[in-house]
Each structure stands twice: as C-alpha cells, then as structure tokens.
N, C-alpha and C positions, 0 to 999 in steps of 0.2 A: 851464578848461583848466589841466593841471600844468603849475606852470613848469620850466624849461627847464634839464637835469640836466649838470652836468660833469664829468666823467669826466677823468681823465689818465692817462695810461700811459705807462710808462717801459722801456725793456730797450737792449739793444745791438742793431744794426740788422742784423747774419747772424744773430742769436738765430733761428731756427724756431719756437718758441713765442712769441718775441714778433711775430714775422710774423704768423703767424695770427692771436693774437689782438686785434694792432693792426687787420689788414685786415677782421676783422668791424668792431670798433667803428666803423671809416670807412665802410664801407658802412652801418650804422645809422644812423649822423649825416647821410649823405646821403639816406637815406629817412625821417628824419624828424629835419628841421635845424630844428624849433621845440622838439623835448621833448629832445635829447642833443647836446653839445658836446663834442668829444673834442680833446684838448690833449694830442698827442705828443710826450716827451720821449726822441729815438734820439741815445743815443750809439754814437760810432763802432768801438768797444772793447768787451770783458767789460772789461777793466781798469780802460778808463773811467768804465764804468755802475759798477761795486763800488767805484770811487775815490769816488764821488758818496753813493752809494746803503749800503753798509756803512762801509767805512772814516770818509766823511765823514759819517756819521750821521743822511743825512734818512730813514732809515725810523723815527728815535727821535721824528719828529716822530707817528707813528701812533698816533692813538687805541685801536688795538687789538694786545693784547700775539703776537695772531699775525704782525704785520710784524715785529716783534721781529726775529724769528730766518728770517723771508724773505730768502733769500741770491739766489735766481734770478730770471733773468729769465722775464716783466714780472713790473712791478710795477706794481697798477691800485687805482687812489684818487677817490673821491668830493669836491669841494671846494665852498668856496661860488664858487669865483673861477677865473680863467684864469691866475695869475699862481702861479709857484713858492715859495711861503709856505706854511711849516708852521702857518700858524695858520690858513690856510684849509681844512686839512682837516678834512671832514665824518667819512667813515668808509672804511675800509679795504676795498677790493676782495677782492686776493688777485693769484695769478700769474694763468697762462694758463688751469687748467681753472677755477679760480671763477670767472674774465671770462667764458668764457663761458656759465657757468650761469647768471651774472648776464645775458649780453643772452640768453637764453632768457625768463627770469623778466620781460627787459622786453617784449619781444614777446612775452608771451601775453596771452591773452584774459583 
C-alpha cells in the first residue's frame, strides 16, 4: 500500500475558490483517511492570508518557481509533515483549479 500523502492548503475562509477546493480535499481524506491527509490552513482575511503567504514570504519556501508569483487564494502544497515548515515541502500543488486536477488524477484508475 502507498503511504499516506499530505496535502495542505491555505486561503482565506470567504475565498470561494478556496471553499471549493478545501471541501473536495475533505471529502477525499474522509473517503480515504489511510492514503491523504489534508492540513487546512484558513485564515480569517485576504489581508491575513497575503500578510502570511506574500508579504511574509512562505510561498519562497516553494520548490517550484510557479508559487513564486501565486498571489491568490488557495494555495495547495505537498509536504513530508503536518507541521508548517518550509522545509517540509515536497512539491507545489497550485491554486484551486490544479487542486483539483490533482484530486482527479488521485482518484483515478
């Protein structure tokens, strides 16, 4: 069996894009809570999420130069860990529509 993938995602919590695509990945992890672990991070603001997330620089911790310049909410991240550490990122999701290409690509055959 693969082990067990962790996902986190980040946006502000009226985002509509990050609704969506926060309420797939939860439904994912509850239909299959051995292979995806999803680690929501909702801030209560755009202000706050862009205080965090641009201004304070953790999308510089992304391996891939397209978070770079990801300004919008979500923001969705591959890690080894549960814990909010740039060093545990594996690799870089994207916003709302590569989230959910990704959980397409996980539920398929």
């Amino acid at each position: 069996m693969a082990s067990q993938q962790v996902l986190h995602i980040a946006g502000w919590n009226t985002c509509g894009f990050y609704k969506r695509a926060s309420g797939v990945l939860a439904s994912l992890s509850l239909l299959f809570p051995t292979k995806l672990k999803v680690i929501d991070h909702s801030f209560s603001s755009r202000a706050e999420y862009r205080a965090w997330w641009v201004d304070g620089g953790f999308r510089g911790n992304m391996p891939d130069t397209r978070a770079q310049s990801h300004t919008s909410s979500p923001a969705c991240w591959i890690a080894s860990g549960t814990e909010l550490k740039g060093d545990e990122i594996l690799s870089w999701v994207g916003g709302c529509d590569d989230t959910l290409a990704w959980c397409r690509d996980f539920v398929s055959p």
